[in-house]
C-alpha positions as CSV (number, residue, x, y, z in Angstrom):
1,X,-22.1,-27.8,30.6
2,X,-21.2,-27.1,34.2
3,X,-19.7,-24.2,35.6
4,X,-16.5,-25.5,35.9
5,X,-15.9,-26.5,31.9
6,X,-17.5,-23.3,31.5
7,X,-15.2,-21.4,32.9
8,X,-12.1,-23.5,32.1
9,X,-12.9,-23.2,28.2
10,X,-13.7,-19.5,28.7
11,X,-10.2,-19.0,30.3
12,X,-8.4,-21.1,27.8
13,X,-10.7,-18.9,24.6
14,X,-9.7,-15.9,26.8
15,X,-6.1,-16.5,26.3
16,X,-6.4,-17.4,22.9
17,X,-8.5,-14.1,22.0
18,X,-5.5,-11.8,23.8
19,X,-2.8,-13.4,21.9
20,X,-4.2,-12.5,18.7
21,X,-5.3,-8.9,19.8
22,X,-2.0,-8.6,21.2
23,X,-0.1,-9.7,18.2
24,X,-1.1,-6.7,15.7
25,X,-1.6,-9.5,13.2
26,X,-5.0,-9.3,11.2
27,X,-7.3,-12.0,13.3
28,X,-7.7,-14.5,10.0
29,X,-3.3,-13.7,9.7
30,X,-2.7,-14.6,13.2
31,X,-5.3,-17.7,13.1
32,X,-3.3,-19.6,9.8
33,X,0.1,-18.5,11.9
34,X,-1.4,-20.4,14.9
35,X,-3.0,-23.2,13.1
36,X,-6.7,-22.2,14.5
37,X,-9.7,-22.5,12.5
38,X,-11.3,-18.6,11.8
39,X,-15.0,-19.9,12.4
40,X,-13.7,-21.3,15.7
41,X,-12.0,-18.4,16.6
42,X,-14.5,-16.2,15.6
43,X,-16.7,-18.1,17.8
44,X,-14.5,-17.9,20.7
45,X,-14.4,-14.5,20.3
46,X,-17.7,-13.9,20.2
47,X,-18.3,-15.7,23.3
48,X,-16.0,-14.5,25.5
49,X,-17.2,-10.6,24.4
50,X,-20.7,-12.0,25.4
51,X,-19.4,-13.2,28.8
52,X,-17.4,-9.9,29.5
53,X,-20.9,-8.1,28.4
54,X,-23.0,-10.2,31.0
55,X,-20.5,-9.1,33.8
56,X,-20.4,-5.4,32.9
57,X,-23.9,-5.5,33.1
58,X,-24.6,-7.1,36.3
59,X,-21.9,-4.7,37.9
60,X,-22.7,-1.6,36.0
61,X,-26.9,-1.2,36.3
62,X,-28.4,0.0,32.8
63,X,-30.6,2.6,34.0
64,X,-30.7,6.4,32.7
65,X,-30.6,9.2,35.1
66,X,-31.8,12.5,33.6
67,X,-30.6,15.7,35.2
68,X,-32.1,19.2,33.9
69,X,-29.7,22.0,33.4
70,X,-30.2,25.5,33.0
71,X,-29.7,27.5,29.5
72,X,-27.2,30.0,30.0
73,X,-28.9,33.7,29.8
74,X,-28.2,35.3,27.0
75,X,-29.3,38.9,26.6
76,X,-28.8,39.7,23.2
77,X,-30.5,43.3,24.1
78,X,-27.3,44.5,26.1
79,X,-25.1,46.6,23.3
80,X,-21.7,47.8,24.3
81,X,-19.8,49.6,22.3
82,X,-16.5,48.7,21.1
83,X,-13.3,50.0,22.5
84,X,-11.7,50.1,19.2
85,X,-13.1,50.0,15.2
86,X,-10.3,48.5,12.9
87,X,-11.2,49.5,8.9
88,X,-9.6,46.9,6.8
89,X,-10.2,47.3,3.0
90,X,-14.1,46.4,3.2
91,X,-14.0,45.1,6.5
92,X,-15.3,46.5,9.2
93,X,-13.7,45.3,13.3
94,X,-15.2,46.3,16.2
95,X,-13.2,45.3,19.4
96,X,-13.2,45.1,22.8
97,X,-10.4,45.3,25.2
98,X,-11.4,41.9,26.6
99,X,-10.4,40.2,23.0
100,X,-7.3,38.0,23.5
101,X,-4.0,38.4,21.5
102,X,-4.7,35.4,19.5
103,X,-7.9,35.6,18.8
104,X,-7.2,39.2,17.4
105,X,-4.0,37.5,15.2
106,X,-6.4,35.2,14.2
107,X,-9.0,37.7,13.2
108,X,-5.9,39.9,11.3
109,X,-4.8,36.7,9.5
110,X,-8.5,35.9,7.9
111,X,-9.0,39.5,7.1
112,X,-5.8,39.6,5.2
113,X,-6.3,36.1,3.5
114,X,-9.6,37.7,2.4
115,X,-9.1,40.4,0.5
């Protein structure tokens, strides 16, 4: 096949393909509606997702890049001591003043929901 029936059917199965995504019609609804046979649109489809694949592909290269990160420090040796101890029924709450307001609701909320 040349390039130029290539491309013509391509279009035209292009076309075809859109309507039917575009209609919000299941694909074997919207191919009885339109009188097209499923295997040939199935085909089409098929095709044209092959086509679209092949020019991603050429424009976008398929190569992986690594990059190395560092792990965040975390100094689980460093104690501070809380600004405030909240006793609720056997639960213990140590805070600090750097806590937001809704994290602290939050914490209230499952404290009471447990007991």
């Amino acid at each position: 096949m040349d390039k130029i029936t290539h491309e013509m059917r391509l279009a035209k199965w292009t076309t075809i393909v859109r309507e039917c995504n575009n209609s919000g019609l299941p694909k074997k609804e919207w191919c009885a509606a339109n009188e097209v046979d499923n295997k040939q649109f199935f085909y089409w489809q098929r095709r044209v997702r092959e086509e679209v694949f092949q020019e991603v592909k050429n424009i976008v290269p398929l190569e992986t890049a690594f990059a190395e990160l560092q792990a965040p420090v975390c100094n689980s040796a460093i104690h501070t001591r809380p600004d405030s101890v909240l006793n609720v029924g056997n639960y213990t709450l140590e805070i600090n003043n750097t806590i937001s307001k809704e994290l602290l609701q939050t914490l209230m909320q499952v404290i009471s929901h447990a007991q």
